[in-house]
C-alpha positions in Angstrom: 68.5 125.7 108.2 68.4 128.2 105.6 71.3 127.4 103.6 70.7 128.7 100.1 70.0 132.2 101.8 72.9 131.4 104.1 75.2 130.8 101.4 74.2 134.3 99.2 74.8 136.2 102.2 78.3 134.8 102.4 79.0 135.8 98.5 77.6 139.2 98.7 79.2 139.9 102.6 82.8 138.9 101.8 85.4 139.7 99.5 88.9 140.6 98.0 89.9 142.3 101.7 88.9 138.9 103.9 92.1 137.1 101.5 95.3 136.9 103.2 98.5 137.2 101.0 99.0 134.0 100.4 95.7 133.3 99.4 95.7 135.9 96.9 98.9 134.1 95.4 97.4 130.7 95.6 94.7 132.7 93.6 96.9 134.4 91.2 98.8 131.0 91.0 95.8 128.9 89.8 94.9 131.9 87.3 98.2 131.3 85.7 98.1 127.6 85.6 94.5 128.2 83.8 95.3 130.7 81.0 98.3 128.4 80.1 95.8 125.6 80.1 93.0 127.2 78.3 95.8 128.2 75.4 97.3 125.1 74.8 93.9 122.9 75.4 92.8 125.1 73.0 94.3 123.0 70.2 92.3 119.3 71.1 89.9 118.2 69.4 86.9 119.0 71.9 87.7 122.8 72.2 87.7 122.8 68.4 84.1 121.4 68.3 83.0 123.9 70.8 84.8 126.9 69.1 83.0 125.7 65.8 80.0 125.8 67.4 80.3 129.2 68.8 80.7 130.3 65.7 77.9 128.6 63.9 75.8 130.7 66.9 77.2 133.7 66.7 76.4 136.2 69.1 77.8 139.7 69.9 81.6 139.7 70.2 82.5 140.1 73.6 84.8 137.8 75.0 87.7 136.3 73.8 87.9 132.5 73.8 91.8 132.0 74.9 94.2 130.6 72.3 91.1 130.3 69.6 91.5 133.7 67.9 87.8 134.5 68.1 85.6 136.6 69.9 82.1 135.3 71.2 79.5 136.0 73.2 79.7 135.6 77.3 77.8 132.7 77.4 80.0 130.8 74.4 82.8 131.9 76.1 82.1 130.5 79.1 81.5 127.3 77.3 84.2 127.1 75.3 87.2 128.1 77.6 85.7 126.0 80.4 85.6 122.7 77.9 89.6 124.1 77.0 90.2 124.4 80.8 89.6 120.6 81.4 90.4 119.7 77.8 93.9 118.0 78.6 93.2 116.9 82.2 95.9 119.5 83.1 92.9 120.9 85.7 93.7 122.2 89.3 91.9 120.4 91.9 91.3 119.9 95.4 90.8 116.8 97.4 87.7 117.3 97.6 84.3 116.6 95.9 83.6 120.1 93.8 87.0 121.4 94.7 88.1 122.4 90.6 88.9 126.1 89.8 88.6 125.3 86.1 84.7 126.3 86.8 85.0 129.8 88.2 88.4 131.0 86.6 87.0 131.0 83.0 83.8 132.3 84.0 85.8 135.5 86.1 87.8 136.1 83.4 85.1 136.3 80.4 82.6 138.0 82.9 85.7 140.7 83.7 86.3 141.1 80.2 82.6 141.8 79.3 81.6 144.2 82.4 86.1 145.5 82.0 86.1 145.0 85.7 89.6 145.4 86.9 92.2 142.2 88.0 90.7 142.2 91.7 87.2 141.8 90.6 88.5 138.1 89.0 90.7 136.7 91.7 87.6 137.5 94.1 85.5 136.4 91.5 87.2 133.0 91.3 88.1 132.2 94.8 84.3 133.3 96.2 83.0 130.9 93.5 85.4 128.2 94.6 84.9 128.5 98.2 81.3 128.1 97.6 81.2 124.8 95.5 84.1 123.2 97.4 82.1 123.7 100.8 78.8 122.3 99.3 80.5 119.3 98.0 82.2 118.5 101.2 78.7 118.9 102.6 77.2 116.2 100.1 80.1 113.6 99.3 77.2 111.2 98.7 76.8 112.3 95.1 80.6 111.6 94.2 79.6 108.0 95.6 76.5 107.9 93.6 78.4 108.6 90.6 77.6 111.7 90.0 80.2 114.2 88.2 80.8 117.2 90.7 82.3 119.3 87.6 78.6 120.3 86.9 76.6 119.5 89.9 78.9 121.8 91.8 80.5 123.7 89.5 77.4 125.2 88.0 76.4 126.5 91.7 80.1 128.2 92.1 80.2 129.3 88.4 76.5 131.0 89.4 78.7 132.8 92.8 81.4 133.4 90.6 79.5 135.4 88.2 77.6 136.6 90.7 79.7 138.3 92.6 81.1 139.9 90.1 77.9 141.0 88.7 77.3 142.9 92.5 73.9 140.9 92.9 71.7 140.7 96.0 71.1 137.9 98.0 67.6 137.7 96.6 69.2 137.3 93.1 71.6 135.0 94.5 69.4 132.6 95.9 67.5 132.6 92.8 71.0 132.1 90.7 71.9 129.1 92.7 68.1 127.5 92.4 68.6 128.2 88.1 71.9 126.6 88.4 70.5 123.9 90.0 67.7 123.4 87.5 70.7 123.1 84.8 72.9 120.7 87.2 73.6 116.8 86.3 76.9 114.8 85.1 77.6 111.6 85.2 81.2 109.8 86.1 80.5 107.0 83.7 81.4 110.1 80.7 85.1 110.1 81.6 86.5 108.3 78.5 84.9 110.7 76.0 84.8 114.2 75.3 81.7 114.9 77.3 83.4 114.5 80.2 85.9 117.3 79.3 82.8 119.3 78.4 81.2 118.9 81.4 83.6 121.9 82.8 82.5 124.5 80.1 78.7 122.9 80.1 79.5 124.0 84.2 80.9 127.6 82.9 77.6 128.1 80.7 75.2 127.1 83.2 76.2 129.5 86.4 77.0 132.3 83.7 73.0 131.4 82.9 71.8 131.2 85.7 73.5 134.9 87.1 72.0 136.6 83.8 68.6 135.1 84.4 68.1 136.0 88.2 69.7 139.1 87.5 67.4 140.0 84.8 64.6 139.0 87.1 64.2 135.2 86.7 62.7 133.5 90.0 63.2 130.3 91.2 62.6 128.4 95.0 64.9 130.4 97.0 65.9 127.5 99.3 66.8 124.8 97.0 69.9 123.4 98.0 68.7 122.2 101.6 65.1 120.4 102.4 63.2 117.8 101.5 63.6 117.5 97.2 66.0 119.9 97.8 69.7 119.4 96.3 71.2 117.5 99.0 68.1 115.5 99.3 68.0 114.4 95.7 71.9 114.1 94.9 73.6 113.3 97.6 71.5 110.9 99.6 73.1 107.7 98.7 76.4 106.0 99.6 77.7 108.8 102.4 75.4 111.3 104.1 75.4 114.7 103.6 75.6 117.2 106.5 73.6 120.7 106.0 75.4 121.8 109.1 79.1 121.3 108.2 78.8 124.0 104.9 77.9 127.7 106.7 80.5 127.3 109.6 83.3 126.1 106.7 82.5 129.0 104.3 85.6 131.1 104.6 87.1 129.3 107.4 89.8 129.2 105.7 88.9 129.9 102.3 90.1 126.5 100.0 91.8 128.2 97.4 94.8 127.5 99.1 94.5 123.8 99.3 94.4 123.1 95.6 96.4 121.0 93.8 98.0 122.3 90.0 98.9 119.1 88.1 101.5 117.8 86.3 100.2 115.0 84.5 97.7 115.2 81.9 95.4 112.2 83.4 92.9 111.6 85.8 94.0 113.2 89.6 93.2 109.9 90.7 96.1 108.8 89.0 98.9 111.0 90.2 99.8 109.2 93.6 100.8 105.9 92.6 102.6 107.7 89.4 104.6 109.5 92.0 105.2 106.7 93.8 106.6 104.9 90.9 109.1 108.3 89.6 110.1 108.1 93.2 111.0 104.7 93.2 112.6 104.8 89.8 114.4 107.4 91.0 115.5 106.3 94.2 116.6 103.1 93.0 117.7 103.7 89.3 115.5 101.1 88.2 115.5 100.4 84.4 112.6 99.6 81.9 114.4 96.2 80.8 115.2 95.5 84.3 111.3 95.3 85.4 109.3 92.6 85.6 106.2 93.8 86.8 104.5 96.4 88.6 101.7 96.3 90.6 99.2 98.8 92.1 96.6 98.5 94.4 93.6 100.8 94.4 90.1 101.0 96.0 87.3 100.5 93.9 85.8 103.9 93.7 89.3 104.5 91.5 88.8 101.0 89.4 86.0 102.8 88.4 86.7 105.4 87.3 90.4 104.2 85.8 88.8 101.8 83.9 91.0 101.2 80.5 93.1 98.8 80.6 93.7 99.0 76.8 93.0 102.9 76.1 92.3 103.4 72.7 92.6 107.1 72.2 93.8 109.8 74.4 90.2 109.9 76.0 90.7 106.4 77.2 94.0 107.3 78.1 93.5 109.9 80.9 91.6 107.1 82.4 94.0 104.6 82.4 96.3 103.5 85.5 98.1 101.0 83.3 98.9 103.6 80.7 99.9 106.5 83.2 102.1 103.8 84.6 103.5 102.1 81.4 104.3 105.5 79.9 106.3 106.8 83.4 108.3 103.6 83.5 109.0 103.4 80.0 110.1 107.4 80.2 112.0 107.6 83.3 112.1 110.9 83.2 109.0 112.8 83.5 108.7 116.3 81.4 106.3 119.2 82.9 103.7 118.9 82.4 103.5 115.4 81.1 101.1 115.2 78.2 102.2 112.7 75.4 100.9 109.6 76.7 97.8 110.9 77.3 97.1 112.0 73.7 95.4 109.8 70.6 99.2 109.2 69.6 100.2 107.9 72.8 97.3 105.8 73.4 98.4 103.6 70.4 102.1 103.9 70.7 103.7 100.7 70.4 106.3 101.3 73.2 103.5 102.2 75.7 101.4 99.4 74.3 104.6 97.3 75.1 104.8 98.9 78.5 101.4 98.7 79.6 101.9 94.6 79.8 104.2 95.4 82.7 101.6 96.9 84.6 98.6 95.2 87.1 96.1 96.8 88.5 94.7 95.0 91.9 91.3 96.6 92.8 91.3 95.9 96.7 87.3 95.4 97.6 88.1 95.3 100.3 89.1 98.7 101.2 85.4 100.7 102.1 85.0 104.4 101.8 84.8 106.6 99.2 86.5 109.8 97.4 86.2 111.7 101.0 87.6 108.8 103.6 91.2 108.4 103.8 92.8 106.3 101.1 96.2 105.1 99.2 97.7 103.6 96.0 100.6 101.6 96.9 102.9 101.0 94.0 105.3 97.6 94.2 108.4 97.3 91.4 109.0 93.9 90.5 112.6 93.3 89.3 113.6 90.6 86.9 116.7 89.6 89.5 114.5 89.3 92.4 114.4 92.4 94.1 111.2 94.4 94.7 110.4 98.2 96.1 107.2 99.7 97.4 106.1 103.1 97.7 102.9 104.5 98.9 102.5 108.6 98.6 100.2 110.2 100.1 98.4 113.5 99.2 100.5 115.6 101.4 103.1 114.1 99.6 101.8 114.9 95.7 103.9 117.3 94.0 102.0 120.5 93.2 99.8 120.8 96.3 99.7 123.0 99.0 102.4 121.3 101.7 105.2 120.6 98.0 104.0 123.6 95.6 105.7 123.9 92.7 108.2 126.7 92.6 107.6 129.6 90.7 110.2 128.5 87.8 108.2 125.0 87.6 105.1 127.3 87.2 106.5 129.6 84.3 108.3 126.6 82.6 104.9 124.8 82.8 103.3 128.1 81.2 105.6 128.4 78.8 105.3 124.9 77.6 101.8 125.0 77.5 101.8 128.4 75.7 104.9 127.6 73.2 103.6 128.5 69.1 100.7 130.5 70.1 102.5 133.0 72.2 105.9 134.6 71.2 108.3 134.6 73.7 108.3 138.2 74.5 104.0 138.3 74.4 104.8 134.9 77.1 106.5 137.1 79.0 104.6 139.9 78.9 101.2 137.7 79.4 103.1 136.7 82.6 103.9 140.3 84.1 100.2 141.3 83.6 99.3 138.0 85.7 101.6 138.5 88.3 100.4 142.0 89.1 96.4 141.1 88.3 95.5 142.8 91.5 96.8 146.3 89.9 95.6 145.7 86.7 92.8 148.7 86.6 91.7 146.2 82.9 92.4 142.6 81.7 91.3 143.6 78.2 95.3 143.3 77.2 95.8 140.2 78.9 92.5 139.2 77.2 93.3 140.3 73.8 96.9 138.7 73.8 95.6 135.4 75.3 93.2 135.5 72.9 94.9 136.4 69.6 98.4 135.5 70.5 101.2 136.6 68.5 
């Protein structure tokens, strides 16, 4: 099977008028959640090594890197608002391996703002780029299993879609784009923990915004390299599950994913989020009380215990990755704010009241349980109470709050915003910023949503 060719024919043949409605609001949806993310991730500590390093490398002023104040070449900008994108763990994502926006919305709205392409050109931008490296990672789950990090193994192929698309390249091009991207493509799960791992979405960003100047400047490379022998699939994704070449063309489009993402509301690991539901819902249910808890247990399989491995985080790193801190922090709380970022910062990692709270909290890696990221799987959560009693609760994914069958509502979405965009934006620029995203589809420019996400007040 042709598949590489197969793919470009799919990014260059489809478009803004194959999108229903409500996928173009899914669309416009995720943009939202990732210009409020980009703003406020814009203030931690790994955007602010990646905005110092655009500036110590200058380059033509061109794009804006959202909530830094500066202007920077495409490529920087890529970088840096991708890293900002991830930078709290506040990502969209989709159940599936490859399935995070956060690598094709920064990379539409820098490569819009360069080429001042109007607000269609990024929400098809964004949800061909998507559809692309969510399909191939469905394809190839193995990697995830191998321990690969889909942010850049995929996300460099749909950043390279993304841009080019949007960049109006051939298929020849295209196939050359996604063989560059390739050549750039790597990540590794054992980075979560450190700021590499947050990087890995803007190092994603730079590399398909790379590889879609390259090809379209001319740059060759083997125009079938996803599928075959040494091919992509062959050499990533051959361990643990199988992939299947077969499964990616007839998906592509069928429906397109970008209705199927999740928008979070914790600033932690997704792999986190079910048995923290679980536990608001039984608090809540059963108006349990911090001093009235003896214990709480959760029981996850062991692709999670390996990737929530900090028992003990020691910074906010450490704490995105941490099922005993998530939980500590939620049943110390109660109530949970959106979105939910304080426990998950350098502060919170060392607070002595979720240090406190984090002895309440085991974490049972059931072995037995097979499978992987792709096969069905659960977090059950059991509440302990000093008198006795004890309540369970297992959620699901339909189940999660924030995806596709229990969206948030539209206030949720402009209260997260606003949160998330609070001191750099002033209320009337917040509200402003909003109208032009809500009507991106007639916006014949994003230069003025650019410029105010950009400079802010």
């Amino acid at each position: 099977m042709e598949l590489t060719c197969e793919v470009a024919k799919f990014v260059v043949g489809k478009g803004y008028g194959d999108f229903s409605k409500e996928e173009i609001q899914a669309a416009k949806n995720l943009i939202l959640d990732a210009i409020g993310g980009m703003i406020g991730g814009a203030r931690e500590r790994v955007t602010a090594i990646t905005i110092q390093f655009s500036r110590e490398t200058g380059g033509t002023a061109e794009c804006g890197i959202l909530g830094g104040k500066i202007q920077t070449s495409l490529l920087n900008a890529a970088l840096a608002n991708g890293t900002s994108c991830h930078s709290q763990e506040l990502e969209a994502i989709g159940l599936y391996t490859g399935s995070n926006p956060m690598t094709n919305i920064p990379v539409a709205l820098s490569v819009a703002e360069k080429l001042n392409l109007p607000g269609k050109s990024v929400i098809e931008g964004m949800v061909m780029g998507l559809e692309v490296q969510t399909k191939l990672g469905m394809g190839g789950p193995g990697s995830f299993d191998r321990g690969f990090s889909s942010i850049p193994l995929y996300g460099s192929m749909g950043a390279a879609a993304t841009a080019g698309k949007m960049m109006q390249m051939s298929i020849e091009q295209l196939q050359n784009a996604f063989g560059i991207a390739i050549a750039q493509s790597s990540g590794q799960q054992r980075q979560q923990g450190s700021m590499t791992h947050l990087l890995e979405a803007g190092i994603a960003c730079r590399n398909g915004v790379t590889a879609a100047m390259l090809a379209k400047g001319g740059m060759t490379a083997d125009p079938s390299l996803i599928e075959g022998e040494r091919g992509f699939y062959d050499l990533f994704c051959s361990g643990g599950r199988s992939y299947n070449l077969d499964s990616v063309i007839p998906g592509l489009g069928n429906p397109f994913c970008v209705s199927g993402v999740f928008i979070k509301k914790y600033g932690c690991c997704f792999f986190n989020h079910r048995a923290m539901d679980a536990l608001v819902q039984l608090i809540e249910a059963n108006k349990i009380r911090f001093e009235d808890v003896a214990s709480v247990e959760a029981e996850i399989p062991p692709f999670v215990a390996n990737m929530l491995r900090f028992p003990e985080p020691r910074n906010g790193e450490d704490a995105k990755f941490s099922l005993h801190q998530s939980l500590g922090s939620i049943l110390l709380d109660g109530k949970v704010d959106l979105p939910y970022l304080r426990p998950f910062t350098d502060a919170g990692a060392v607070d002595p009241k979720y240090q406190a709270a984090r002895k309440k909290i085991k974490v049972i890696e059931r072995k037995d349980w097979g499978g992987g990221r792709s096969a069905p799987w659960s977090t059950p959560v059991t509440v302990y109470l000093k008198d006795g009693r004890k309540f369970s609760k297992s959620v699901n994914a339909d189940d999660l709050k924030g995806g596709p069958k229990n969206p948030l509502r539209r206030e949720e979405l402009v209260a997260r915003y606003r949160a998330m965009t609070e001191g750099f934006l002033s209320s009337s620029s917040i509200t402003h910023s909003l109208d032009l995203i809500s009507n991106l589809e007639n916006q014949s420019s994003i230069s003025d949503l650019m410029r105010l996400a950009t400079f802010g007040k």
